[in-house]
TIKOLTI-127264 format. One record per residue (C-alpha): x, y, z; residue in three letters. Coordinates in Angstrom, 2 decimals. Layout:
         x         y         z   residu
         X         Y         Z      ALA
...
//
This chain:
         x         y         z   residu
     79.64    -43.71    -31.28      UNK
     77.04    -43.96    -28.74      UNK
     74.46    -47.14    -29.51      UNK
     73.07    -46.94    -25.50      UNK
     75.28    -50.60    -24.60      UNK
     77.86    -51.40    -22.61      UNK
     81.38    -50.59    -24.10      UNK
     81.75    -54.80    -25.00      UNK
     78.56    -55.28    -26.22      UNK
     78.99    -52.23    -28.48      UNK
     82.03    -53.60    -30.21      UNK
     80.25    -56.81    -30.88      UNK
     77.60    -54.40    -32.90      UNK
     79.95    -52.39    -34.45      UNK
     81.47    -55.84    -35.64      UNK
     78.37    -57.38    -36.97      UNK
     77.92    -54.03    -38.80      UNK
     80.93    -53.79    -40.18      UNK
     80.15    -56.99    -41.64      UNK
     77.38    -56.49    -43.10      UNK
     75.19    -58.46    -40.32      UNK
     71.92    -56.73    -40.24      UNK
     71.26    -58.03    -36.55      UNK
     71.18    -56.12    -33.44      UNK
     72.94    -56.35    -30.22      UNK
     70.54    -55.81    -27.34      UNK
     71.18    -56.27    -23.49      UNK
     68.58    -57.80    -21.18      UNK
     67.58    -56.89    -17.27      UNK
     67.23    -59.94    -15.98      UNK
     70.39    -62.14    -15.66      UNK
     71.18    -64.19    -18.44      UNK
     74.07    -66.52    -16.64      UNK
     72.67    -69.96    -17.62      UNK
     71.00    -70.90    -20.80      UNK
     67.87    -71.46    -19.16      UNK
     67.62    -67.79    -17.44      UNK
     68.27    -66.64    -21.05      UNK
     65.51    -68.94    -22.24      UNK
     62.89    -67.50    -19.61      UNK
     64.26    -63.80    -20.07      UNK
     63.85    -64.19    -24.10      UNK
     60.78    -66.41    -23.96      UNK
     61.80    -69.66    -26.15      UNK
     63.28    -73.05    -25.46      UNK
     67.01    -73.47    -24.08      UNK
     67.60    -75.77    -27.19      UNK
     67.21    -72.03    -29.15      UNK
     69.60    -70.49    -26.65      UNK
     73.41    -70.00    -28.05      UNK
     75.43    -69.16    -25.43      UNK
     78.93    -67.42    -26.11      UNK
//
């Protein structure tokens, strides 16, 4: 099963499927390393930002 992500990020979405989660996994271009570069790459506040 090809869902176009990287081979971790797919088994996080096959997870949350498999569970019923109806949320999708998607990967972003810009780096994402702090929770403030995830902030500015997503557009919203670092306080929304949960980092795993």
């Amino acid at each position: 099963m090809s869902l176009n992500l990287k081979k971790s990020a797919e088994k996080v979405q096959i997870e949350l499927n498999r569970f019923g989660f109806e949320l999708n996994v998607i990967e972003l271009p810009d780096s994402t390393r702090t929770a403030q570069e995830a902030a500015n790459a997503i557009g919203c506040t670092v306080g929304q930002i949960a980092k795993s």
